[in-house]
VOGU-3710 file (C-alpha; in Angstrom, 3 decimals, decimal comma):
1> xxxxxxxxxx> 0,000/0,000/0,000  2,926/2,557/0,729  4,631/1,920/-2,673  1,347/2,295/-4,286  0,972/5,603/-2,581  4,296/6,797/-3,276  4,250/5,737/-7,192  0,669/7,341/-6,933  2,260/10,631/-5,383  4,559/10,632/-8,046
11> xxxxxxxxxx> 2,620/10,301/-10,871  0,387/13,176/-9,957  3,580/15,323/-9,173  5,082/14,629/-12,960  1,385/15,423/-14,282  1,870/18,672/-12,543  5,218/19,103/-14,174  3,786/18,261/-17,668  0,618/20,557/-17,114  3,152/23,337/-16,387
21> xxxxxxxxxx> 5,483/22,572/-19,294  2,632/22,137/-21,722  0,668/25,321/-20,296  3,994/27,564/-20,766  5,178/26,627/-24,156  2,056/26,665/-25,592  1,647/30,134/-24,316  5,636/30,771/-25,575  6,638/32,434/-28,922  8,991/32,320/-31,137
31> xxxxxxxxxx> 9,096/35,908/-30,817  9,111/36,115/-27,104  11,419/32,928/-27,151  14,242/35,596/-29,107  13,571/38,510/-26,918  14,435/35,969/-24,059  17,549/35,171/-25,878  18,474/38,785/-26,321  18,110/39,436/-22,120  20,437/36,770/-21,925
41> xxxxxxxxxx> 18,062/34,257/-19,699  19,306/31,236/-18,837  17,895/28,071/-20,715  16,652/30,905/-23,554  18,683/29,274/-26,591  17,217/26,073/-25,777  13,399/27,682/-25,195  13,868/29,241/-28,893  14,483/26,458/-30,230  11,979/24,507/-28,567
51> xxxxxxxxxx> 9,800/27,301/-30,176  10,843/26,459/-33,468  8,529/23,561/-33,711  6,274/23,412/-30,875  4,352/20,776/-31,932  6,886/18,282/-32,032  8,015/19,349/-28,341  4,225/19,604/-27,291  3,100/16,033/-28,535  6,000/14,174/-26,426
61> xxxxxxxxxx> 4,732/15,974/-23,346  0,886/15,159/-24,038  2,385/11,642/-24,376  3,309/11,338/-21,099  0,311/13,147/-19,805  -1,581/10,185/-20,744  0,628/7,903/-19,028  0,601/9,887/-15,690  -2,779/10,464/-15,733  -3,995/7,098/-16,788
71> xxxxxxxxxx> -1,322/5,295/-14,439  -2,421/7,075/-11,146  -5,957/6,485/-11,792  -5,461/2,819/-12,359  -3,278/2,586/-9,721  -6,173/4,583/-7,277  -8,820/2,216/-8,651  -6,946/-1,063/-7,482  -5,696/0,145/-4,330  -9,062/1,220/-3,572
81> xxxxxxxxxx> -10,774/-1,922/-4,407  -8,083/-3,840/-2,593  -8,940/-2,111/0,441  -12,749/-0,906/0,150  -14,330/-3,055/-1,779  -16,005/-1,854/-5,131  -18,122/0,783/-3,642  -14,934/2,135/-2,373  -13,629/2,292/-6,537  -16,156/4,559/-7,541
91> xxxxxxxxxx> -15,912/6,946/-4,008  -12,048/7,099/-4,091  -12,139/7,645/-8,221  -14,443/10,214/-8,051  -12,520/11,822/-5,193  -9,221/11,186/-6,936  -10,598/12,753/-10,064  -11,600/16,195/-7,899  -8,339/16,788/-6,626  -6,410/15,659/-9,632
101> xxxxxxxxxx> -8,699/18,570/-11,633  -7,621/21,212/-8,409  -3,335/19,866/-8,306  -3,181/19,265/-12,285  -5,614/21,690/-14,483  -6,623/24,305/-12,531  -3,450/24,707/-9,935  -0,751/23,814/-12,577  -1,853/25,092/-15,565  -2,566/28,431/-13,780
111> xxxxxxxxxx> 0,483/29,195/-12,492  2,208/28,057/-16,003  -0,210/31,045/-17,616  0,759/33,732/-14,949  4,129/32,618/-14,809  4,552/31,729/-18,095  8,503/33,345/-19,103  10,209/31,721/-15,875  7,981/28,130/-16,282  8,742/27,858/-19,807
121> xxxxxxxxxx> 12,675/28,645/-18,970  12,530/26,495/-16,222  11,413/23,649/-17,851  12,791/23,980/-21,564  15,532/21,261/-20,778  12,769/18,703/-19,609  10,641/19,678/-22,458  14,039/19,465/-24,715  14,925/15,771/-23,294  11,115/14,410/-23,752
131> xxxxxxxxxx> 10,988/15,829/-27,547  14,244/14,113/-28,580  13,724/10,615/-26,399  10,437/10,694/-27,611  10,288/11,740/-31,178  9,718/8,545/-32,667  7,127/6,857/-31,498  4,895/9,883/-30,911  5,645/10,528/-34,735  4,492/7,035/-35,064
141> xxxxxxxxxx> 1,426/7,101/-33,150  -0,010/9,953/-34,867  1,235/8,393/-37,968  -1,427/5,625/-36,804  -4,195/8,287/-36,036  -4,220/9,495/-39,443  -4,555/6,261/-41,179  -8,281/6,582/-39,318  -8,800/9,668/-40,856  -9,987/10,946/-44,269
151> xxxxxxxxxx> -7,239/12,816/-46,267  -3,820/12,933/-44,838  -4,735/13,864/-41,625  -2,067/16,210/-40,130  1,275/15,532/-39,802  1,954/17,387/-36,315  -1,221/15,873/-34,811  -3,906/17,677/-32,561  -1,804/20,843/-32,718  -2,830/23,455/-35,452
161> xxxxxxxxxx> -0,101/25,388/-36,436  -0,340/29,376/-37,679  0,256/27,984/-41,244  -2,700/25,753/-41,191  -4,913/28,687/-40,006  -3,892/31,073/-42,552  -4,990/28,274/-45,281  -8,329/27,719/-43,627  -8,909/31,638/-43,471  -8,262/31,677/-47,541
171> xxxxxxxxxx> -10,008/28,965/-48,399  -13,474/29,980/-46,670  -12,725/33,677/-48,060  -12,865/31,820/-51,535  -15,933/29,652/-50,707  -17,490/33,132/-49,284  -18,100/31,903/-45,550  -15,269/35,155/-44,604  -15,126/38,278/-45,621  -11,970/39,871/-47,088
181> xxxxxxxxxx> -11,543/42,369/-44,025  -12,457/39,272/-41,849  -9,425/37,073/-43,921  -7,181/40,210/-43,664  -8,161/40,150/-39,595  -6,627/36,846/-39,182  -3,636/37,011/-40,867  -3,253/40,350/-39,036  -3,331/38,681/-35,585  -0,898/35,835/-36,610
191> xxxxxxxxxx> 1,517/39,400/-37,850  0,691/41,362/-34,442  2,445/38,350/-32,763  5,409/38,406/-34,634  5,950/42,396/-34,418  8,291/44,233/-31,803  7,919/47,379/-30,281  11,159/48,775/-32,506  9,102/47,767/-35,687  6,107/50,096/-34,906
201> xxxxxxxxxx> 7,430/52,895/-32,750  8,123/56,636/-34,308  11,432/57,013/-34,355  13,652/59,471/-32,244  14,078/62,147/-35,134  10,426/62,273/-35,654  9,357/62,548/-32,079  7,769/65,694/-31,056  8,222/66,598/-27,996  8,295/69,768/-25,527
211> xxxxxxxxxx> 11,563/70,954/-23,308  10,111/71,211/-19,775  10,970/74,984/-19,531  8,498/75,440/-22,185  5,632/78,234/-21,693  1,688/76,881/-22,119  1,336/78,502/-24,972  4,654/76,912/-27,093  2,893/73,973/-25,491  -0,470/74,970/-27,118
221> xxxxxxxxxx> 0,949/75,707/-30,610  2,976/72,422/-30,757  -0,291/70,433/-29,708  -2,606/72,341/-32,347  0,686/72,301/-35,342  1,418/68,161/-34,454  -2,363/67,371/-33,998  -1,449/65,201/-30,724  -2,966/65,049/-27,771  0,078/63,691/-25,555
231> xxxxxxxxxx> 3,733/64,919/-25,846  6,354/63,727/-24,005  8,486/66,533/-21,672  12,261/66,650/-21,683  14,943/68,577/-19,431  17,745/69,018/-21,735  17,972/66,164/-23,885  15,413/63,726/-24,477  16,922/60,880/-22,883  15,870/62,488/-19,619
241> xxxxxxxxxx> 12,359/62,834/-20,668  10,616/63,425/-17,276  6,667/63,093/-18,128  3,740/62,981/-20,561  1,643/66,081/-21,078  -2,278/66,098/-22,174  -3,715/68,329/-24,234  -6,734/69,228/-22,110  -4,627/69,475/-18,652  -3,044/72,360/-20,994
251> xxxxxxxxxx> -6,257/73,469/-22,538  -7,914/74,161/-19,104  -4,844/75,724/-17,515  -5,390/78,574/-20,700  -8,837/78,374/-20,124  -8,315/79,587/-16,398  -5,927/82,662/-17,321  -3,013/80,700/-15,572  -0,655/81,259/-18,577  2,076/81,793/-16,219
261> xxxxxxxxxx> 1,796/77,952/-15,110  4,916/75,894/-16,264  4,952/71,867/-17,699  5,939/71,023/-14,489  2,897/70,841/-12,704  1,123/68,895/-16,075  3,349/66,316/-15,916  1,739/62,720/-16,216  4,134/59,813/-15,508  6,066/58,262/-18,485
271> xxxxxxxxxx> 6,519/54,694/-18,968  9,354/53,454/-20,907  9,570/49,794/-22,136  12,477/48,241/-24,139  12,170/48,083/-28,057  12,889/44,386/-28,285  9,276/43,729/-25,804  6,313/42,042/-28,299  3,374/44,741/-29,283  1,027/42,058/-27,478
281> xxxxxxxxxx> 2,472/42,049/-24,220  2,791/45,826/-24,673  -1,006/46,220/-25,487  -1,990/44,214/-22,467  -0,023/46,289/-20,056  -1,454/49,459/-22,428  -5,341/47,628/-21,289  -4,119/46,918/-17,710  -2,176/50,055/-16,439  -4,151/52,404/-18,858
291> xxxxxxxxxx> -1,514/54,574/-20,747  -1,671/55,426/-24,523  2,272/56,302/-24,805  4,895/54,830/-23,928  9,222/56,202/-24,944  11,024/53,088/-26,028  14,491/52,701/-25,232  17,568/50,299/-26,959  19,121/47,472/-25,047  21,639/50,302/-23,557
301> xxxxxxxxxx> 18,992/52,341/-22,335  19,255/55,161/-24,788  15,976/56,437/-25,721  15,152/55,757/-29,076  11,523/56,526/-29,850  8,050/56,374/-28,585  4,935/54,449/-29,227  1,242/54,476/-28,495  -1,545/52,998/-28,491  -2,876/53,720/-32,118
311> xxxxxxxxxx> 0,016/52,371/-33,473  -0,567/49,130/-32,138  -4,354/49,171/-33,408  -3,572/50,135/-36,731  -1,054/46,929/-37,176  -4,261/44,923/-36,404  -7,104/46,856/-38,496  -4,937/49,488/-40,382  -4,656/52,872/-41,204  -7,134/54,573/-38,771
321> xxxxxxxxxx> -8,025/57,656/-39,857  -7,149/61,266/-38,088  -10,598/62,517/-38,942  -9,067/66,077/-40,268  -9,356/64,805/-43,761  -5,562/64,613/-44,623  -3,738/62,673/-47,015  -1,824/59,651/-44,913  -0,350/58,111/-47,753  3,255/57,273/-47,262
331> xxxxxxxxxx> 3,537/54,781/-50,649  3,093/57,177/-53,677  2,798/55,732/-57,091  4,563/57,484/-59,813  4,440/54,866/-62,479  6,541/52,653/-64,024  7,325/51,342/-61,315  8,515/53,985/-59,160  7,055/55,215/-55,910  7,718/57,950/-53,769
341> xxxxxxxxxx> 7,927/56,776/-50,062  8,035/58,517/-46,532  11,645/57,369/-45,432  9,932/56,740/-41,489  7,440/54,193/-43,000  8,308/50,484/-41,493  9,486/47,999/-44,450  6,934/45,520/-43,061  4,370/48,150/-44,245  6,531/48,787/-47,729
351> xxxxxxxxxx> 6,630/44,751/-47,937  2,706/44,820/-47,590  2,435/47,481/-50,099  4,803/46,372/-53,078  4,502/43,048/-52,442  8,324/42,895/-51,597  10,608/40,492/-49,245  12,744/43,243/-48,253  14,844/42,448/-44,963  13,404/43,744/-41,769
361> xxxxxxxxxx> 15,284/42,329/-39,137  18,066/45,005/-39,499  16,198/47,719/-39,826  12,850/49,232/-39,208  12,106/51,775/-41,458  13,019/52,436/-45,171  15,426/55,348/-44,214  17,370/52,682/-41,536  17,304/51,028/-44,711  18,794/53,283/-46,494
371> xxxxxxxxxx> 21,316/54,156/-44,064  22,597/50,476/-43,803  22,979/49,725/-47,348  24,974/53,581/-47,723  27,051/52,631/-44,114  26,974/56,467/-43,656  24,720/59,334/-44,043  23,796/59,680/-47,745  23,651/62,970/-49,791  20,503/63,561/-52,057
381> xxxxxxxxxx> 20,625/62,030/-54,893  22,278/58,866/-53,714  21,061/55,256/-55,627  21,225/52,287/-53,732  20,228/48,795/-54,840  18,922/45,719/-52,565  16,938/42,547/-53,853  15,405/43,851/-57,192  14,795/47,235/-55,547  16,826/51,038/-56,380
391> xxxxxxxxxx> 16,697/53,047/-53,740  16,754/56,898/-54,787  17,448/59,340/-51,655  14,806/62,433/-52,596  15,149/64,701/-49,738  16,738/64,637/-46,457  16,629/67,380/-43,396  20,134/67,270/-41,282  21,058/63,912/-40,724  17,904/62,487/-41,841
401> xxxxxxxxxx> 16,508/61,295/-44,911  12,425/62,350/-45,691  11,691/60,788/-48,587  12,911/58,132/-51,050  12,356/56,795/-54,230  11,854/53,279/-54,909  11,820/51,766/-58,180  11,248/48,315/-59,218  13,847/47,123/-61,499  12,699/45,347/-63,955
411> xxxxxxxxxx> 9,269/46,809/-64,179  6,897/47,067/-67,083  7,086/49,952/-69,094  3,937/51,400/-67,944  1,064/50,256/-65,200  -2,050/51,743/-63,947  -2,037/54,322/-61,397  -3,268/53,255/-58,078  -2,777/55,087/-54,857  -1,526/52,429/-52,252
//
């Protein structure tokens, strides 16, 4: 009876163990997986690569779900008809079954989900040894399961991957079950989760902000001249940016004749986050703690833009319009080809527009771009070439380039005018 109560013990303590393992990678990315990397966390390599193909990983540990949980409760059922009789089997399973659902699901699997960064890290060389001991026969007992199955069944079992979703949102858009904007939706999420704060953010030289010495009415102007509503407040330099200002906190304190009031006493608390943190964690501490704005800062701590909330909704439903009416294009068509293009727009969005491949790991915007491929700060008129692409420098302002143009090479001789 004791070594059935110990193996018993056991098994419920390794369920916990998988519960957490399976609760934390499946709530792991890829993307969060790299940032990890980047911080330097221990176990991180192994986590990313884990993350790589979850699936695989993710299978091995259901695997031996199955054998924890159906061992203990086989194990419960004979030791309690050994000792109670069959009456006893169904009281103790029941029982059994109640506080394996408190210890396993809810307990487990909870703490995985809050805790799901240090679980995943924690456990990514358990995870790693049960994938690669185990890769064979669970690739062999799904192999089994799909013989059952009409088609081909799918190769990484039970678990969908992002690729398989994508292919299901197309093909109902073509049998008309989902809308286009509803197709364009989905992929949108599955792009959202891939995306860093650096590829959103507005970058340092475009940042408008106010030096905290400022009067109200500067203040004013800049609000009315930038048409936003929050500006971050800097004394000196704007890696000492000290707060966030609102529009209406200024607004009022005209309103009441206090002109004489400085951006001190405005000042709303700034948050800064790294530019390497994913836009969804970002938008759920945007949701939780109730800021719009937020300065980014590199890995040394250097400030090097700022983003807000708008610019994470508009990588999930696009463009949202400022209301006022103006032109937002940043992709003009000039034909043949060519385009005129905002130098701050990110080359995810130039990608999306063209229909390009153009690197983005590198750099963020089309100017970074630029910059990179030049190694130094190009003059106007400056042609660079990357991946089918010329890059024309149009205009730049000090040390930073406004505008480029970006031809196709290789392009028809003529095309239809579109505006993008």
């Amino acid at each position: 009876m004791i070594l059935f109560l110990v193996i018993i013990f056991s098994l419920i303590v390794l369920a916990s163990v998988l519960a957490l393992a399976e609760a934390s990678i499946s709530r792991m990315t890829l993307l969060r997986a790299m940032a990890l990397r980047k911080q330097r966390r221990r176990n991180a390599v192994l986590l990313e690569r884990i993350e790589s193909d979850p699936a695989h990983f993710l299978n091995s540990v259901r695997l031996c779900v199955m054998f924890a949980q159906n061992g203990s409760a086989i194990l419960v059922a004979i030791l309690a008809e050994h000792t109670l009789g069959n009456i006893g089997v169904t009281v103790i399973s029941v029982g059994f079954t109640v506080i394996y659902f408190i210890v396993v699901e809810a307990t487990a699997k909870t703490f995985a989900i809050v805790h799901s960064d240090g679980v995943a890290l924690f456990l990514a060389p358990f995870v790693w040894f049960l994938g690669r001991v185990l890769a064979i026969p669970t690739r062999a007992l799904i192999g089994v399961g799909n013989m059952w199955l009409p088609g081909k069944g799918l190769p990484q079992g039970s678990y969908v991957v992002e690729q398989e979703i994508r292919s299901l949102a197309d093909v109902g858009h073509k049998e008309g079950g989902i809308e286009a904007h509803e197709k364009e939706m989905i992929h949108s999420l599955f792009e959202f989760g891939d995306l860093l704060v650096r590829n959103v953010m507005v970058p340092r030289p475009d940042v408008v902000a106010l030096e905290i010495g400022s009067p109200l009415a500067l203040a004013a102007d800049r609000i009315v001249s930038s048409g936003f509503t929050r500006l971050p407040v800097y004394r000196g330099d704007l890696d000492r940016t000290e707060g966030i200002i609102h529009a209406k906190d200024v607004l009022d304190r005209l309103r009441q004749g206090r002109h004489v009031d400085g951006l001190a006493k405005l000042l709303r608390p700034v948050h800064v986050v790294p530019d390497f943190k994913p836009l969804i964690e970002l938008l759920r501490e945007m949701k939780a703690e109730r800021f719009h704005l937020a300065m980014v800062t590199d890995e040394y701590g250097s400030l090097v833009g700022l983003v807000t909330r708008e610019d994470l909704l508009e990588e999930l439903v696009g463009q949202i319009s400022d209301g006022r009416g103006r032109d937002v294009s940043e992709v003009i068509p000039l034909g043949n080809g060519r385009y005129r293009v905002n130098a701050a727009l990110p080359i995810l969005e130039l990608n999306g527009a063209l229909g390009a491949t153009l690197p983005h790991d590198r750099w963020n915007t089309v100017g970074g771009l630029v910059f990179g491929l030049a190694g130094a700060i190009p003059a106007a008129g400056a042609v660079l070439e990357l991946d089918g692409f010329r890059f024309t420098v149009e205009r730049i302002h000090g040390r930073r380039i406004v505008s480029v143009l970006v031809e196709l090479l290789g392009a028809p001789a003529a095309e239809p005018e579109k505006t993008v």
